[in-house]
N, C-alpha and C positions, 0 to 999 in steps of 0.2 A: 433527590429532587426537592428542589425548594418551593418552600410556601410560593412565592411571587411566578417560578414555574407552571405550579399547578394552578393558579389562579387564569393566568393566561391561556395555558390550556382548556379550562373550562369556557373563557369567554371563546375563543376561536373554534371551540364544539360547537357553541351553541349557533356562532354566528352560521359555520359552516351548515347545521342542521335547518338555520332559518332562512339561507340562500336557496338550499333544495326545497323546501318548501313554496316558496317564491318561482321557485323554476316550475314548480308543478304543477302550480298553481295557474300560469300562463299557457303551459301545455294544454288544462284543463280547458281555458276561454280558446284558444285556437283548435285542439281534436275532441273537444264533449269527452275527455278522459276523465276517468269516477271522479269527485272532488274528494269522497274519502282519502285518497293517497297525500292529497298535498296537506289535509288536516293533521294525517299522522305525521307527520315531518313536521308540520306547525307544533303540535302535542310533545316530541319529542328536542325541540329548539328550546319550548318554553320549561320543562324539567333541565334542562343544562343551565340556564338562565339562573331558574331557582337554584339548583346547586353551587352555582358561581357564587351566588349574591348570598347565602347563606354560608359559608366558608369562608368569603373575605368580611362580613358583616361580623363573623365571630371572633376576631380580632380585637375588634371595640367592643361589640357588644357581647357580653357573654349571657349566653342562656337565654336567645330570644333567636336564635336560629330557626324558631318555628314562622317566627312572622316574617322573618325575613326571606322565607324560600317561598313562602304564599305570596310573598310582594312580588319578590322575580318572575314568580314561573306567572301569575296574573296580567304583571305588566308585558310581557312579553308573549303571552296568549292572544290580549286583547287588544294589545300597541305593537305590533311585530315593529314593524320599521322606527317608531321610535326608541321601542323597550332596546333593540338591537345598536340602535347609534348609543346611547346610555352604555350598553355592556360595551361596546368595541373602545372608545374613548376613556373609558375606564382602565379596561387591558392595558390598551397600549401606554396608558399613565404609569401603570404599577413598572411594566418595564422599562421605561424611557426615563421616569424620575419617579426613582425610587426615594426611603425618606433621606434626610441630610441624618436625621440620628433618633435614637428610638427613645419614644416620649415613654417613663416609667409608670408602671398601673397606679390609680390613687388607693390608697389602703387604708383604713378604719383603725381607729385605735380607742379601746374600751377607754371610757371616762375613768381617772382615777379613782381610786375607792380611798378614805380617809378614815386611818382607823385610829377613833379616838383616843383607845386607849396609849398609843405611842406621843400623843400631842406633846403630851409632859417631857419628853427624851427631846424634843428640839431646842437648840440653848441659842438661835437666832429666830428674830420676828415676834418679840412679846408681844406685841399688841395684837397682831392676827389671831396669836395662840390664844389668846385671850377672848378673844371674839368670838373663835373657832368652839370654844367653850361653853361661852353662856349661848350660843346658836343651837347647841346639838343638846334637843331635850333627850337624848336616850342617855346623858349622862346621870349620874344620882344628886340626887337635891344638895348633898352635903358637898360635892365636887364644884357643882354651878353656882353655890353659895359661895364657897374659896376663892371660884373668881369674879366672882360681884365685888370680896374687895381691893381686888386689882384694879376695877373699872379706872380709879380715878385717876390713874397712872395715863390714862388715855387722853389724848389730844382734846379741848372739850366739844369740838363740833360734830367730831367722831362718838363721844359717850353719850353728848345729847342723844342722836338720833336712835343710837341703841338702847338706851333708856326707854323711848318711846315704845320701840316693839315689842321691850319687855313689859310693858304693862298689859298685855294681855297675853300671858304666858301660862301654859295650865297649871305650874307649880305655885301655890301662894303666895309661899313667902318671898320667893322671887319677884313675884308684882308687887308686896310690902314692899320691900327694900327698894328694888327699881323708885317705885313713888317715890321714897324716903327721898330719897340721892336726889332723882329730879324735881322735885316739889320742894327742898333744902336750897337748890341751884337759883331756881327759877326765883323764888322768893326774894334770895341773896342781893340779886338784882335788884329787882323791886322795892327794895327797902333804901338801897341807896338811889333807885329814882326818887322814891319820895322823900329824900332829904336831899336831895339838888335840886329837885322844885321848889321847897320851904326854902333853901337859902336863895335862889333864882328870884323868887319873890321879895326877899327882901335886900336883892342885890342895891347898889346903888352908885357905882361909878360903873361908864361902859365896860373898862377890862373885866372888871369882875364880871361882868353879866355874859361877855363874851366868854368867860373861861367855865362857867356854868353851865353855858345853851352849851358850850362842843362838850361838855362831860355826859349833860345827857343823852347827847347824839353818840355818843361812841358807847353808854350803857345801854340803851335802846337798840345798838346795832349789835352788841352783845345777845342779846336775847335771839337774834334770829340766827348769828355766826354759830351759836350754839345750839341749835335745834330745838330750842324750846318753847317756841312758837310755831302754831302751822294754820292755815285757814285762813278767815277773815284777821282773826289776831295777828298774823306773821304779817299785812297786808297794811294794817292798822300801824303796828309798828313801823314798819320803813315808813311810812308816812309821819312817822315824829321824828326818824332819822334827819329827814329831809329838812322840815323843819327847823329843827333845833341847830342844826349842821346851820341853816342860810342865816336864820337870826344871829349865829355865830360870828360866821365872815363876814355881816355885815359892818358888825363892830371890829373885826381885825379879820384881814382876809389874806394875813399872812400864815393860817393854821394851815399846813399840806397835809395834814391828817385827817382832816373832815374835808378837804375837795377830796380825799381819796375817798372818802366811806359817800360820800354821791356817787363817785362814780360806779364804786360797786352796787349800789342802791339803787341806779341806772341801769345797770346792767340786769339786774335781778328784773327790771321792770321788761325786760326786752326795749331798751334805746339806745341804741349803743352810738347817736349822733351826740345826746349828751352827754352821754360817759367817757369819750373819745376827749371831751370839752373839758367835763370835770378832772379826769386825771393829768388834762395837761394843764391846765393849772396846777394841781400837786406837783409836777415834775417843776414847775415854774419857781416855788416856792421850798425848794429842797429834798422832794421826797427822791428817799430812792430810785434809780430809774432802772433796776434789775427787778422791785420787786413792784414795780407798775406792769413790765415786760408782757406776762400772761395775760394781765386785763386789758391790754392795749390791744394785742394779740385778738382776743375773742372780739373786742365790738370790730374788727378787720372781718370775723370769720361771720359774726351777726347779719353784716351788709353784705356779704359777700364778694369781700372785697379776700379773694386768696390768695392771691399774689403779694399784698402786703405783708399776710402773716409774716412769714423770716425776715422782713424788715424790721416789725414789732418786735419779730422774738431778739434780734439780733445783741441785745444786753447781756443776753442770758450765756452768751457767748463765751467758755474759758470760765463762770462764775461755777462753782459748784452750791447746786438748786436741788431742792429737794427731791425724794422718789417720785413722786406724781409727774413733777414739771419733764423727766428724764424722757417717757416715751413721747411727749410733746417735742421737743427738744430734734430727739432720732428722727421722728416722722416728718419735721418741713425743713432740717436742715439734711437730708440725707435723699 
């Protein structure tokens, strides 16, 4: 006997037990016959009820069979004629259309476990392994020391920002060093800010002055591409980006490298009406139009304009673009 049998058998118990009931019940109002009898026939419609609904309930729901026969047999105690059209329309569902195909259970799968000490056996993805490394303080100081000097091997917007979180790392000398590195970095910068200021000042034909303000605008954008600014300061900076970038173009506004660092400076800001602005000028002016592609893309998805995105993206097309741009790429052309 199949499941879909017995289900239908139970609904056609109960209907049938809630008909006599019903019939007894009428008897009752027409010969003053006990009303106990038609109760018990009610009493035993509404446990067929609960049985039905808690045996097809258990299909989907596993392990609440309890609530579900207290729904039935309840609803069909207290709602006879309703609870009863619910079960009959039901039945004749499971019979008549059955499913087209059988949906599989979802099934849990433990979180991987990552065990450090195999990290070193992986001979692709240095840079995660690397990461993976100075993240996991249950390694020993001398191991997470080893790849501190890998750090620099790393992208630098990627090492900035891990820099920062090693600075409050319980091992010491790993927050020395971290400093070292980023307090070395950070400087680095600053030191050639203040010698494109001192020559900026004593610039004196436009070109020069123009090729000075876009130097500082793209070491100023430096400082934030690399994580080593955050807070008011990171906020202080784009604001010199901007700056220095417009004094620029004013004297030659044929740089498509500094309408490009607006636009991302735009974007950083949440305006992606300028940014939109800025980068098409940079495309106006020769920049790449694969590696605008992404940022064009976002101030599409900023306004919510979605339907543009794979318009935006469409450069990206046939180019081979880094791992990040890839699940971008799958997601709104696929």
């Amino acid at each position: 006997m199949t499941r879909a049998l017995l289900f239908f058998l139970l609904g056609a118990l109960a209907l049938m037990l809630q008909g006599m009931a019903l019939f007894r019940f009428a008897e009752f109002l027409d010969a003053q016959r006990l009303l106990v009898e038609s109760a018990l026939w009610q009493l035993g419609a509404a446990l067929a009820a609960g049985c039905w609904m808690a045996n097809m309930g258990t299909t989907q729901h596993h392990g609440q069979w309890r609530s579900l026969f207290v729904h039935g047999f309840l609803l069909c105690l207290l709602l006879p004629i309703v609870g009863q059209a619910i079960i009959a329309s039901t039945a004749l569902g499971i019979v008549f259309m059955p499913p087209v195909r059988r949906v599989p259970l979802v099934q849990f799968v433990p979180r991987p476990r990552v065990v450090p000490s195999l990290i070193r056996q992986v001979t692709y993805g240095a840079g995660l392994r690397l990461l993976g490394r100075l993240r996991d303080v249950r390694l020993s100081a001398d191991e997470r020391l080893q790849a501190m000097v890998g750090l620099r091997e790393l992208p630098s917007n990627v090492s900035g920002g891990l820099l920062r979180k090693l600075l409050s790392d319980p091992v010491e000398e790993i927050r020395l060093l971290a400093y070292g590195i980023f307090d070395a970095a950070e400087n680095r910068i600053r030191q050639e800010i203040l010698i494109a200021r001192q020559l900026l000042d004593e610039s004196e034909s436009d070109s020069e002055h123009a090729q000075l303000a876009g130097r500082l605008a793209e070491l100023h954008w430096e400082l934030v591409y690399q994580n080593l600014v955050h807070g008011e300061l990171r906020q202080f900076t784009l604001r010199c980006v901007r700056q220095y970038a417009h004094e620029a173009l004013m004297r030659n506004a044929k740089q498509a490298n500094l309408w490009y660092l607006l636009g991302r400076s735009a974007l950083i800001e949440s305006e992606p009406e300028q940014a939109r602005e800025y980068l098409a000028r940079a495309q106006e002016h020769g920049f790449p139009a694969h590696r605008l592609a992404a940022w064009l893309a976002e101030t599409d998805f900023q306004q919510g304009q979605y339907a543009a995105v794979p318009r935006s993206l469409s450069a990206l097309k046939g180019i081979a673009t880094p791992s990040p741009y890839e699940p971008v790429k799958r997601y709104w052309f696929t």
